[in-house]
TORROFI-9999 format. One record per residue (C-alpha): chain; residue number from 1; x, y, z. Coordinates in steps of 0.5 Angstrom, whole numbers, padded with zeros to 4 digits. Example, Ala and Ser with C-alpha at 12.3 -4.5 7.8 and 13.67 -1.06 7.14 Angstrom:
2
c:k:xx:yy:zz
A:1:0025:-0009:0016
A:2:0027:-0002:0014
***
This chain:
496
c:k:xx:yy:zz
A:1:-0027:0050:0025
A:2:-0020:0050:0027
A:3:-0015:0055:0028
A:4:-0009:0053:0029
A:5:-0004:0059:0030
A:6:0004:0060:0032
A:7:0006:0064:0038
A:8:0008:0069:0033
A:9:0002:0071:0029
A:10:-0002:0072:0035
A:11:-0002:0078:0035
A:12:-0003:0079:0043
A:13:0001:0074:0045
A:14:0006:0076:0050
A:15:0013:0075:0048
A:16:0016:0073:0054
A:17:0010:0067:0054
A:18:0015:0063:0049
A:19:0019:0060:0053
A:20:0025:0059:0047
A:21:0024:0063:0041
A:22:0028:0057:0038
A:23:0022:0052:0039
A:24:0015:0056:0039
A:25:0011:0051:0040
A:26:0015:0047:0046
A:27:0016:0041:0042
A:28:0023:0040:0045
A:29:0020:0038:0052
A:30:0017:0032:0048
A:31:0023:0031:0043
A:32:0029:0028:0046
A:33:0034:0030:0039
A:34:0030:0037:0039
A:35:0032:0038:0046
A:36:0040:0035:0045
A:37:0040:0040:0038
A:38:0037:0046:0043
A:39:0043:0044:0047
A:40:0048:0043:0042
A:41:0047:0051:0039
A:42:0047:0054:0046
A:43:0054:0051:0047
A:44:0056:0054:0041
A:45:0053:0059:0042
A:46:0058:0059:0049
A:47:0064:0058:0045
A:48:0064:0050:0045
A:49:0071:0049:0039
A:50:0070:0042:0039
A:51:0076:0037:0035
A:52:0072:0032:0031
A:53:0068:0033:0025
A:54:0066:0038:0020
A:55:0071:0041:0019
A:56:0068:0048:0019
A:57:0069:0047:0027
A:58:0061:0051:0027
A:59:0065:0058:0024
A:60:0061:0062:0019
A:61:0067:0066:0017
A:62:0070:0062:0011
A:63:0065:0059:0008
A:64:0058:0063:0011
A:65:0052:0062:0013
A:66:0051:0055:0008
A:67:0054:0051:0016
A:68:0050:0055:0020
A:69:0046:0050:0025
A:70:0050:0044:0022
A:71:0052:0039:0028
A:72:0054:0032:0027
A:73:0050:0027:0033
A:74:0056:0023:0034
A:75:0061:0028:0038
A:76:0056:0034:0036
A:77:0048:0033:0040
A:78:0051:0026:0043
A:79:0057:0023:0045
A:80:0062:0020:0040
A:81:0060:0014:0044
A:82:0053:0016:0045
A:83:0053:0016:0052
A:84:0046:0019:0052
A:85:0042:0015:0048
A:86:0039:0022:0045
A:87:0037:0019:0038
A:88:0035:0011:0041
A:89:0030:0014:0045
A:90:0027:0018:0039
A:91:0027:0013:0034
A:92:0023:0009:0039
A:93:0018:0014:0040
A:94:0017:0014:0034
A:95:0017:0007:0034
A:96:0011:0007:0039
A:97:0006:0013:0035
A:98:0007:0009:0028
A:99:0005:0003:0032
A:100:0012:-0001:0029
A:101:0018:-0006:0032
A:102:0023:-0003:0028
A:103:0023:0005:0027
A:104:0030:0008:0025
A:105:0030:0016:0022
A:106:0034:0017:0016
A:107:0038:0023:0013
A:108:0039:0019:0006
A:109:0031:0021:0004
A:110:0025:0015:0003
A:111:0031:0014:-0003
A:112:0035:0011:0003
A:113:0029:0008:0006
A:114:0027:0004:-0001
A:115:0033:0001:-0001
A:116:0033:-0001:0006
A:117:0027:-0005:0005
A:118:0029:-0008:-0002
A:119:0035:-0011:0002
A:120:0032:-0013:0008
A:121:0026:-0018:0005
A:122:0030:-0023:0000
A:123:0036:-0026:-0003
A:124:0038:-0024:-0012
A:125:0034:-0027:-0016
A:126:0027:-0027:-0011
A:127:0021:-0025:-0014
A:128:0018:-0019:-0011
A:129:0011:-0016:-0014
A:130:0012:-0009:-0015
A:131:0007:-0004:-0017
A:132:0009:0000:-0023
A:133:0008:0007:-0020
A:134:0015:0006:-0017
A:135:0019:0012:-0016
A:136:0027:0011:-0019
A:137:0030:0010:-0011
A:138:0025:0002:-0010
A:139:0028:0001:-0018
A:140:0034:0001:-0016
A:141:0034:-0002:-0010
A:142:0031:-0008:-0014
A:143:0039:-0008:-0017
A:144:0042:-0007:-0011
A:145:0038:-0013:-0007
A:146:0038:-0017:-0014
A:147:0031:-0018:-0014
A:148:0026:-0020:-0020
A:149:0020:-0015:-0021
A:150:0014:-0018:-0022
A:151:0010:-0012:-0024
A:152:0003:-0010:-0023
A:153:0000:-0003:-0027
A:154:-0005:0001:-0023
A:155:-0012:0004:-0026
A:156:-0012:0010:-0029
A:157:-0018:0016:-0029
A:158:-0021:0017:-0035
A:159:-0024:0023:-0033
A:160:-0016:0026:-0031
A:161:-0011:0021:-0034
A:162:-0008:0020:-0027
A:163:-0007:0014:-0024
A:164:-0011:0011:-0018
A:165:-0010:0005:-0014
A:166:-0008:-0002:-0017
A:167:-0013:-0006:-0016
A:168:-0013:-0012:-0011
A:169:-0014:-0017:-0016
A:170:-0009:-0016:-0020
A:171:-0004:-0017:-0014
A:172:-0007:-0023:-0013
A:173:-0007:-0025:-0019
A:174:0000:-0024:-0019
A:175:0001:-0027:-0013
A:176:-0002:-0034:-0016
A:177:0002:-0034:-0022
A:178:0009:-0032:-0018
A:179:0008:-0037:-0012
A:180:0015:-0036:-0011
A:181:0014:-0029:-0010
A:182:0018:-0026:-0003
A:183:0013:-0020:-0002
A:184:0009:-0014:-0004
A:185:0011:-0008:-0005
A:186:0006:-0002:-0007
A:187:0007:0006:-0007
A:188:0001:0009:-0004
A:189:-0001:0014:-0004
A:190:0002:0016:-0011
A:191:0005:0022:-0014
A:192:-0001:0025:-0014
A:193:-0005:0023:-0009
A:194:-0008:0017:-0011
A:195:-0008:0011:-0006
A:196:-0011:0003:-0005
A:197:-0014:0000:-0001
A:198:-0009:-0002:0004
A:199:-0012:-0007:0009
A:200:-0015:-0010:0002
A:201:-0007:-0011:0000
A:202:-0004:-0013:0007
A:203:-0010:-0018:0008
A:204:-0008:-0020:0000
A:205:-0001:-0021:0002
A:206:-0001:-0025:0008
A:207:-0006:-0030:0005
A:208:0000:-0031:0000
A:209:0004:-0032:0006
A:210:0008:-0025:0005
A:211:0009:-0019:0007
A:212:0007:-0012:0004
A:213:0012:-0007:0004
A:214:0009:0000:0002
A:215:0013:0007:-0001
A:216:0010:0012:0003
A:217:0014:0017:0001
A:218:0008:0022:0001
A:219:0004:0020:0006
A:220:0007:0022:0014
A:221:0000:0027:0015
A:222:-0004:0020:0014
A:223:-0006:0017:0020
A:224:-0006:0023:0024
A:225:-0014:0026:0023
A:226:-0021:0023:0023
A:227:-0021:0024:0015
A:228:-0015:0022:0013
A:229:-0013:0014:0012
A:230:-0010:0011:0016
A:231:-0002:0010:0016
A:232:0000:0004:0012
A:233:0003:0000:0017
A:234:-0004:0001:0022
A:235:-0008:0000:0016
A:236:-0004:-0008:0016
A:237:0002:-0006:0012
A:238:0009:-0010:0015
A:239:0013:-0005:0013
A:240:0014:0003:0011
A:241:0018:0008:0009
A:242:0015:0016:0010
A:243:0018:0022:0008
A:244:0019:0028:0014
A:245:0020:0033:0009
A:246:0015:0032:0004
A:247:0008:0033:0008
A:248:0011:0034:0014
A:249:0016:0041:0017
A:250:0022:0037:0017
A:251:0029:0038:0013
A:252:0031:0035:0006
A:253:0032:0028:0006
A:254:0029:0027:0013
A:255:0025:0020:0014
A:256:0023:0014:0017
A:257:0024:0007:0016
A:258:0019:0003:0020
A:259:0016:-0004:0020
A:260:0013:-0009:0025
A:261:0018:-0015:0026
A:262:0012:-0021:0024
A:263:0015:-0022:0017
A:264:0021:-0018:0016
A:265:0027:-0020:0020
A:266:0029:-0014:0024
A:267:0037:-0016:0025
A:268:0037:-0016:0017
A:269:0034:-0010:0017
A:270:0038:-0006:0021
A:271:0044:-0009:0017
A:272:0040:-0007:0011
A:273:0039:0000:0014
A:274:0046:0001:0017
A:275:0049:-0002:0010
A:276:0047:0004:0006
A:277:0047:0009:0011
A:278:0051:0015:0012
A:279:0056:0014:0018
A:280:0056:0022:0019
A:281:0048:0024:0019
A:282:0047:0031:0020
A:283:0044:0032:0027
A:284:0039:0038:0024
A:285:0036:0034:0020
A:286:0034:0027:0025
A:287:0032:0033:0030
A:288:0028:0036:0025
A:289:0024:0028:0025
A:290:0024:0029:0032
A:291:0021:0036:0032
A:292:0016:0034:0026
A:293:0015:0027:0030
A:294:0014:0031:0037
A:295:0009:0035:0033
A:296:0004:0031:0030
A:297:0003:0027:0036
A:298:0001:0033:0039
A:299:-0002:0038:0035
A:300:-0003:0035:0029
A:301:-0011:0034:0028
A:302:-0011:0040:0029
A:303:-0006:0043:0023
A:304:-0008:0038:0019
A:305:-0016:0039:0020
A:306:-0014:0046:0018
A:307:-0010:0044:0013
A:308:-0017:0040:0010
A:309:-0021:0045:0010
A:310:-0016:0050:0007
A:311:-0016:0045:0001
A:312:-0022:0043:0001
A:313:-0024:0051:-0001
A:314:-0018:0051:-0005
A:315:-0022:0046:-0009
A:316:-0029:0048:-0009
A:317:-0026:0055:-0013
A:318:-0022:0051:-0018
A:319:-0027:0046:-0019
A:320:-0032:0052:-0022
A:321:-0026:0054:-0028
A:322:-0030:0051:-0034
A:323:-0026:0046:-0037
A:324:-0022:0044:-0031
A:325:-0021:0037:-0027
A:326:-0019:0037:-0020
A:327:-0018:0030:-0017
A:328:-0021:0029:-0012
A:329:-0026:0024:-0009
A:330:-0026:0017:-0005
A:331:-0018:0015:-0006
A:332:-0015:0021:-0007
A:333:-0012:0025:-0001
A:334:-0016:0030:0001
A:335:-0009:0035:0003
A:336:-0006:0034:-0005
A:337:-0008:0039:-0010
A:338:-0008:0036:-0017
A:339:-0011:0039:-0023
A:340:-0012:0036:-0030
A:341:-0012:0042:-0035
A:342:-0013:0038:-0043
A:343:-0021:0041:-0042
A:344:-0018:0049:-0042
A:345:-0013:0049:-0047
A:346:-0008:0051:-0042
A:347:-0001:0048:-0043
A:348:0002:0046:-0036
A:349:0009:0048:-0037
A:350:0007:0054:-0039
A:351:0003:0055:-0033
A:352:0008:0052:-0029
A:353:0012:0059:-0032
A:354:0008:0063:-0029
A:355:0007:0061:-0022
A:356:0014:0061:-0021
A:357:0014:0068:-0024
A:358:0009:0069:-0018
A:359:0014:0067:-0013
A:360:0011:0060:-0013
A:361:0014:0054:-0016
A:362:0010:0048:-0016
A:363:0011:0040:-0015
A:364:0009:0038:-0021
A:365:0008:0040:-0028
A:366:0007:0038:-0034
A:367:0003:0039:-0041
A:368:-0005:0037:-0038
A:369:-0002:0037:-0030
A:370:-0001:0041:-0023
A:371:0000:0038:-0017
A:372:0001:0044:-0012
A:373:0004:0041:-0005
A:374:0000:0043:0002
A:375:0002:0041:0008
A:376:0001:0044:0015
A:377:0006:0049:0014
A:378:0002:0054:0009
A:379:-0003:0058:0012
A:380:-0010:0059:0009
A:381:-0008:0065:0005
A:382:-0002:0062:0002
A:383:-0007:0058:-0001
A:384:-0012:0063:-0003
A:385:-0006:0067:-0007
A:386:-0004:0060:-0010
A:387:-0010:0059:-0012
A:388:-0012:0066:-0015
A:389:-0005:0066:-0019
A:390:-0006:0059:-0022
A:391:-0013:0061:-0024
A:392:-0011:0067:-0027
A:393:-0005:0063:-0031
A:394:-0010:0058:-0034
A:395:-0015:0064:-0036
A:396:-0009:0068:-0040
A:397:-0006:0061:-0043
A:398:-0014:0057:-0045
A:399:-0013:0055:-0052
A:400:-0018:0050:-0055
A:401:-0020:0043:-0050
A:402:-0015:0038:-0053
A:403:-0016:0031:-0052
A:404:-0014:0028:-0046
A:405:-0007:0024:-0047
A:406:-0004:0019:-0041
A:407:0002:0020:-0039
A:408:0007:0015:-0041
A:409:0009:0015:-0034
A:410:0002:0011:-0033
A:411:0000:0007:-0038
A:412:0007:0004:-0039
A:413:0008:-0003:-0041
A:414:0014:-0006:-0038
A:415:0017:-0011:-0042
A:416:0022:-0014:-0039
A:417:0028:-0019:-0043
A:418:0033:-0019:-0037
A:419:0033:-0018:-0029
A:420:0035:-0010:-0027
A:421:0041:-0012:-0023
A:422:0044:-0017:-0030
A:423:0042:-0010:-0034
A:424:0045:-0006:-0029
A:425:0053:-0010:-0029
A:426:0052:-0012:-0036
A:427:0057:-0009:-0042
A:428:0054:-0004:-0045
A:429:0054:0001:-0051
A:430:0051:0007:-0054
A:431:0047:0007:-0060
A:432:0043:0014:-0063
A:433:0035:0014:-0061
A:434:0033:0011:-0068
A:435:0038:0006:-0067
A:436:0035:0004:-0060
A:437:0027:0001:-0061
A:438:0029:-0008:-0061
A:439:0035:-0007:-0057
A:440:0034:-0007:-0048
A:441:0035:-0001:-0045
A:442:0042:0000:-0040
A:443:0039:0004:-0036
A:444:0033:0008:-0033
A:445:0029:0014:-0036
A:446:0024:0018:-0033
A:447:0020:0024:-0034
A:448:0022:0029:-0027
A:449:0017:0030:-0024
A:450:0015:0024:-0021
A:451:0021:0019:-0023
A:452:0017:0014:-0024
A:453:0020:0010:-0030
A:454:0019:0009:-0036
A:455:0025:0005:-0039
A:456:0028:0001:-0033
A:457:0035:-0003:-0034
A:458:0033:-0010:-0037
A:459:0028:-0008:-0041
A:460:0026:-0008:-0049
A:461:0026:-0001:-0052
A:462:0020:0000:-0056
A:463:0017:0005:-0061
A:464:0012:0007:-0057
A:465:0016:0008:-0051
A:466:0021:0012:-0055
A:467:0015:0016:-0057
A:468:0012:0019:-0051
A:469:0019:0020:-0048
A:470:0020:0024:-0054
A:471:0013:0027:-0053
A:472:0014:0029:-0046
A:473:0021:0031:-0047
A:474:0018:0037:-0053
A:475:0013:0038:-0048
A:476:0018:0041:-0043
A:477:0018:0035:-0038
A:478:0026:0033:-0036
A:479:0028:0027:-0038
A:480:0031:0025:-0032
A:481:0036:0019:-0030
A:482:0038:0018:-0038
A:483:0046:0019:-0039
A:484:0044:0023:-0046
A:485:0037:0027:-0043
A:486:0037:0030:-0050
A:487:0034:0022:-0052
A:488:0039:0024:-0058
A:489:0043:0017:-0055
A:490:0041:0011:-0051
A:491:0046:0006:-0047
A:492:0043:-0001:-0049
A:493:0046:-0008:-0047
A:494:0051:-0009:-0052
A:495:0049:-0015:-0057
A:496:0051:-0021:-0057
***
């Protein structure tokens, strides 16, 4: 049984134990830009005025609290010519836990990552193998980087309509048929939670003689507990991409780029990275990935071991509402709460509606899904109480099972007339929705959550497609990324 319990909520710690109420944890001691931030706040605090960017000089008495805690890290935690090295030495200890080469910290999000990856591995006009689950960010870093998605689709679970892994033959199917191909690139786990088998993958890559280049935007916990899989690039990836944010305590937008050099040119990585990058990075945010490094490195199988078994009791209790699915099981991140509700009649917006009424909006929703996201910083009673709330929504909306209907996010099946970066430069026009269907798409269209393409820039406009958008859209989903999200219009590729 862990118990894993803050300073603060020890109810006979004694105050004067902490040693920085800033830092409850001590992390800055192992954490060089955490420490650097700590040091950037006390000058301030002291009457530091500096003449460099932001604007707001650190005063909160025009435009309010909105820049408090804002720092820039050149100027601001370091030097304007990094006399100190503060963020080297903490990406290369990040380096070091995840085991890569290459390790750089990003405050543009896994968005910014994707992009670095998709720069960094080949030239317009290579194929890659791309799994279909990915999100907007890897799409368009295929436009960016010219290169020609060869799509692989996952499985999808019969019992909940979500996706699981893509299996190992269809990457090497692909493989052979695209000889040609410069690497893979997998999303794992998915939205939901659902992973492959990554040793499988990197073992199927290599033979091919190419890297596999995983989006593990939702995996930072793995690799950090007994009962978790191991992170990909320990798992024989050559390259990854990891939200700080998502699984882990760190700000908005903070993540990690890492790679092992093998089969990856670092050079053109860090070209990649630096091209695509802010200049200006919000130091709070690469301090956070410092902080959130610092502690899974030293606490954090502990917190996920709490955080284990808070779902797993989660699960047990949502598993016996009649008609409820949880998606759970081999393949399936033990930490992610995905719930399936065809069999209770409750529709999933509306359900969505009440627990942001409850003061607890959820990640994903949509007419047959709930996906709550836990991590390490929610106590055992939080998820109690979000559990008991979505259990009473579901009981006050059941209605008669429906039959369960996949996602078009899921089941979609690309077909592709021209490459993503032509369709992307190409003239256009905009035509009414049922002028659409024959005519290739301009431009990228997704239900939000999860961002998961259905129509990508190049491909053929189908009515099946028009359909499940327009399902999904009178579902409640939004329809992100579309020019006119009321899928009244299209941009399409203007005839020839």
């Amino acid at each position: 049984m862990y118990n894993c319990l803050f300073m603060e909520d020890r109810a006979d710690a004694d105050a004067t134990a902490i040693e920085d109420p800033r830092d409850p944890l001590g992390l800055a001691a192992e954490a060089p830009l955490l420490r650097a931030y700590l040091a950037a706040l006390d000058r301030r605090a002291a009457g530091e005025h500096p003449f460099t960017t932001p604007g707001h000089k650190g005063t909160t008495r025009l435009t309010g609290v909105v820049v408090a805690g804002d720092f820039p890290t050149s100027g601001g935690l370091d030097t304007v010519k990094f006399k100190h090295g503060w963020l080297a030495q903490a990406e290369e200890r990040a380096g070091a836990l995840f085991g890569a080469d290459f390790a750089r910290f990003s405050t543009g999000g896994s968005t910014h990552g994707n992009q670095t990856l998709a720069l960094g591995i080949g030239k317009p006009g290579d194929e890659v193998v791309v799994s279909r689950t990915l999100h907007r960010s890897l799409l368009l870093g295929l436009v960016l980087a010219g290169l020609t998605p060869v799509w692989v689709r996952p499985e999808v679970d019969t019992v909940t309509g979500l996706p699981t892994g893509v299996a190992p033959e269809r990457v090497a199917r692909a493989l052979a048929e695209h000889p040609r191909a410069r690497a893979v690139f997998l999303v794992e786990p998915t939205y939901v939670g659902t992973f492959s088998d990554i040793r499988v993958h990197a073992q199927t890559a290599h033979e091919a003689g190419v890297p596999l280049v995983v989006d593990a935007a939702w995996a930072a916990h793995f690799g950090f507990h007994p009962d978790l899989p191991p992170h990909a690039l320990g798992a024989g990836a050559d390259a990854m991409v990891t939200s700080a944010h998502k699984a882990l305590p760190a700000y908005n937008q903070a993540a990690l780029v890492l790679a092992r050099t093998e089969r990856i040119d670092a050079a053109r990585l860090e070209r990649a990275f630096e091209a695509t990058h802010t200049t200006s990075p919000a130091a709070a945010i690469l301090a956070s990935i410092d902080a959130a490094r610092a502690l899974m490195e030293y606490h954090g199988e502990c917190l996920i071991g709490e955080m284990l078994e808070t779902v797993a009791k989660a699960r047990e209790r949502l598993g016996g509402v009649r008609g409820l699915r949880v998606l759970q099981g081999p393949g399936v991140d033990p930490a992610k709460l995905a719930v399936a509700l065809a069999g209770t009649g409750a529709h999933g917006v509306e359900v969505e509606a009440d627990l942001i009424d409850a003061g607890m909006p959820v990640e994903m929703a949509d007419r047959d899904t709930i996906v709550g996201l836990v991590t390490v910083a929610d106590r055992p009673e939080d998820v109690e109480r979000f559990t008991d709330e979505l259990i009473a929504s579901i009981e006050r909306r059941r209605g008669a099972p429906r039959t369960l209907a996949t996602a078009a996010t899921w089941v979609v099946e690309p077909q592709m007339v021209v490459a993503p970066r032509e369709a992307f430069f190409a003239p256009t026009e905009t035509v009414p929705i049922g002028q659409a269907a024959g005519r290739v798409s301009a431009e990228l269209v997704a239900p939000y959550p999860p961002g998961v393409p259905v129509l990508a820039p190049g491909e053929l406009v189908t009515r099946e497609t028009l359909a499940a958008l327009a399902q999904a859209r009178a579902d409640g989903v939004r329809i992100a990324y579309a020019s006119d999200p009321t899928l009244a219009t299209l941009d399409v590729l203007l005839a020839s």
